[in-house]
C-alpha positions in Angstrom: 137.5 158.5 112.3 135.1 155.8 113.5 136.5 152.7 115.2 134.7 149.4 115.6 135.3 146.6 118.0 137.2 143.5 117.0 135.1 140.7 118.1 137.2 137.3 118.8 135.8 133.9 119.0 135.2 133.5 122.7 137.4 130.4 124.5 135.0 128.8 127.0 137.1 127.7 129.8 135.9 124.8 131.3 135.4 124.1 135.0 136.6 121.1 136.6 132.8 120.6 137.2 132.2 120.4 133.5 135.1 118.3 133.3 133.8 115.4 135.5 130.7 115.4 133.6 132.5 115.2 130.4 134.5 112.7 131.5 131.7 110.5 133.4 130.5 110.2 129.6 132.8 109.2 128.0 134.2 106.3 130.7 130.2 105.4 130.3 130.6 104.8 126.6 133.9 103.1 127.1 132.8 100.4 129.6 129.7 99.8 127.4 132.0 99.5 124.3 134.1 96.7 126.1 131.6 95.0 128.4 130.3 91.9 126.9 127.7 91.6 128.6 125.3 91.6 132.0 127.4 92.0 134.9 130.9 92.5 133.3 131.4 96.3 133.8 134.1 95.4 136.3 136.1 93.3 134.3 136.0 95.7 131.8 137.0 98.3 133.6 139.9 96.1 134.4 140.6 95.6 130.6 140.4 99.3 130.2 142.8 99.7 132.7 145.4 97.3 131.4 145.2 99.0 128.1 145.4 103.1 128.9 146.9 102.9 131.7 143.9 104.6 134.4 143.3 103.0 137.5 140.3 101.1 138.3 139.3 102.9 141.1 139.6 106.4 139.7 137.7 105.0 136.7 134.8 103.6 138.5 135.5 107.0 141.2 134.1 108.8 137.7 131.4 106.9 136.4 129.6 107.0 139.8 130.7 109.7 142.4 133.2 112.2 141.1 132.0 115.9 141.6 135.3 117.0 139.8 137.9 116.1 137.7 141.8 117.5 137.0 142.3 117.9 133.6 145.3 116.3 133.0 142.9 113.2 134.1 140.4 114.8 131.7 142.9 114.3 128.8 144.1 111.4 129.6 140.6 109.7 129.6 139.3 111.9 126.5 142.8 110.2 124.5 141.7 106.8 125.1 138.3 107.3 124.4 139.7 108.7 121.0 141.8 105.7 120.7 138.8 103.1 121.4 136.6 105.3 118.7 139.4 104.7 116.2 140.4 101.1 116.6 135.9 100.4 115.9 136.6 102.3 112.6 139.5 100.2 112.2 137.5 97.2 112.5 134.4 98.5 110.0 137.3 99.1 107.6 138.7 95.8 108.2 135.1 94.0 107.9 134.3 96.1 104.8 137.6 94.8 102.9 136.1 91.1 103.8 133.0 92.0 102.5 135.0 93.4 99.3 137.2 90.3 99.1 134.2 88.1 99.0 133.1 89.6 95.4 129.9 91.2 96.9 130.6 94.8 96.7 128.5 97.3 95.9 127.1 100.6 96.3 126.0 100.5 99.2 129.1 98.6 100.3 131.4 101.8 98.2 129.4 104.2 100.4 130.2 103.2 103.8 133.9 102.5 102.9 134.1 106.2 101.9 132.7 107.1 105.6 134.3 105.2 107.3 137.9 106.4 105.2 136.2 110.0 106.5 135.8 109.2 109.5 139.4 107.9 110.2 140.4 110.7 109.0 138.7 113.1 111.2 139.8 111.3 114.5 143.6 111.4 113.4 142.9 114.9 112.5 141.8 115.4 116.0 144.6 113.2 117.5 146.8 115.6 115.2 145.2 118.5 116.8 145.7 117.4 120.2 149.3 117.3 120.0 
């Protein structure tokens, strides 16, 4: 009788290392999502504040010193950077039913409504999965 080895995907844990760096990003992409313009990284840190809930300081702590991260902080930051990538598709859905309402709809148009539908999609999928 000949027995073989079951292999299993292989769950990479990650170190809290990994997490800062992670995290760094995506507060990085955040601020430049909300900042509108020169000089306004502060204030929008602030906004992002008032809207998720993350302190200032531990926000601006990440994006320029933090060696580490915990990972409930990890989570929390990954979930609103989640939630800012789904309210822009929001908004290219929104601007694409204007665009549709205005009798100038076509292909092109059709195309990116149906990626954009997708794309929804996958991020709730995600949030889904997170729960």
């Amino acid at each position: 009788m000949k027995f073989t080895e079951t292999k299993h995907p292989e769950h990479k844990v990650m170190s809290s290392v990994e997490y800062a760096e992670r995290a760094r990003g995506y507060v990085n992409r955040m601020v430049e999502k909300e900042s509108r313009g020169w000089g306004d990284q502060g204030p929008a840190l602030g906004r992002i504040e008032t809207r998720y809930g993350i302190p200032y300081w531990t926000l601006e702590h990440l994006r320029k010193w933090a060696k580490t991260c915990e990972t409930s902080l990890f989570h929390r930051i990954r979930a609103a950077y989640l939630h800012m990538c789904e309210q822009q598709v929001l908004r290219a859905q929104h601007e694409i039913l204007v665009e549709k309402a205005s009798g100038e709809f076509d292909d092109d148009l059709a195309s990116l409504e149906a990626e954009a539908a997708a794309l929804a999609a996958r991020i709730q999928a995600k949030k889904e999965a997170r729960r």
